[in-house]
Structure formats: C-alpha cells, structure tokens
Residue, then its C-alpha position, 0 to 999 in steps of 0.5 A: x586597986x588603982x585610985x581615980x587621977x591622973x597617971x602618967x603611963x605608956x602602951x604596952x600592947x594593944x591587939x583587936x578582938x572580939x566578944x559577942x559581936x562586938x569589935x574592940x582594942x584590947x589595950x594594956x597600959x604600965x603607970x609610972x608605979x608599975x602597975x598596968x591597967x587594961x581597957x577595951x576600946x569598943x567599935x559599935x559605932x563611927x562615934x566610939x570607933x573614932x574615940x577608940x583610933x584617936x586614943x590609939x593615936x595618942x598613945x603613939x600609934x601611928x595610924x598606917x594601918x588598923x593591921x599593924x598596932x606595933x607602934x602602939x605605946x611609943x609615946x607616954x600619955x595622960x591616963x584619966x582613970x576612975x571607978x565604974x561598977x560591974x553589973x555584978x557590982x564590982x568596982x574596977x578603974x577604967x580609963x575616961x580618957x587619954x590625953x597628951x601629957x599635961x593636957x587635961x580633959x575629960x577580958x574575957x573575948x577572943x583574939x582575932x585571926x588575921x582575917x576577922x582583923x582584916x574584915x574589922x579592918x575593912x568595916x573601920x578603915x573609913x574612920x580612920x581615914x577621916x580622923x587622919x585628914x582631920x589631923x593633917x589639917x589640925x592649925x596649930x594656935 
C-alpha cells in the first residue's frame, strides 16, 4: 500500500463516469516507483467540480473541452496522498491533493457514453469556464 507523502507522478488516463447519479473523473495516476493510484474526482457541486477541473488542469489537461481528456498526464505533478477508511473499514491511499511540482498544499461504476458525457459536459461546462477566465487572468508575483 502506498504510504501517506508526497509523490512525484504523471496521469495516466483519466475517463468521466458514473455511479449512482453522481458524475466523476476516473483518474489513473504512475509515481516515479511504478505503482499507479486511482481516484475518482466527484462533481456534485460547483465547489468539488471546480476542485475536480483544476486538479484536471494541474495535471496538464488542457481544459478546451470536458470531452477530450487526451491531454491529461502531460505534465508531471505533486500527488499528496494519505489514508482514509472504507465504510467497510479498509484503509485505502487517496490523493488530498495535486500540486505543481515542489509546491506544497494541502471503481466500481460505469463508463459514460458519448452522450451522458456530453450532458455532464453541458451541466459542468460553466465552471469550466470560470476556472479558465480565472487562470488567464492569474498575475504572477
């Protein structure tokens, strides 16, 4: 099992899917080590969708379009991970956060077809465009 740290790591794949109503970012991270670690990034809410999209972004997702998630892992990133329980009580790493490197911070389901994506797409797609206007316009120190 992967210890809590930090790891340095790049995306693998990432994929939009579904489970029990809720919309998510199926995420497949490899660390330096070799191992991989998989997450999912829920979007319930416009707080957890935005968190979601910038970790996307971090991760060198270019952000054009939630229906192309190709560019996903281009850019190696900061993965926090710790220990969280299972409501079955297994202990499982989960990443806390994503961070630029050197920057420090705090599956079951099913696939999505073309056009639930593109629903999930359209609900999401407002955030998305907040959290691009806010980066354009990110001064830098």
């Amino acid at each position: 099992m992967i210890e809590p740290g930090t790891y340095r790591a790049r995306g693998v794949d990432a994929v939009m899917g579904e489970q029990n109503g809720k919309q998510y970012f199926a995420v497949r991270f490899k660390l330096q080590d070799g191992s991989e670690l998989k997450e999912r990034w829920y979007m319930v809410s416009e707080q957890n969708t935005e968190i979601s999209l910038q970790n996307m972004l971090t991760s060198g997702w270019n952000g054009l379009s939630m229906l192309d998630l190709g560019t996903f892992g281009s850019t190696e990133v900061d993965l926090v991970v710790e220990h969280r329980t299972t409501p079955g009580g297994k202990t499982v790493p989960t990443i806390r956060y994503v961070n630029e490197p050197g920057a420090t911070g705090g599956s079951s389901g099913e696939s999505l077809s073309l056009q639930q994506q593109k629903a999930v797409a359209a609900k999401w797609n407002h955030v998305l465009v907040k959290l691009r206007a806010k980066v354009a316009n990110k001064v830098p120190f």
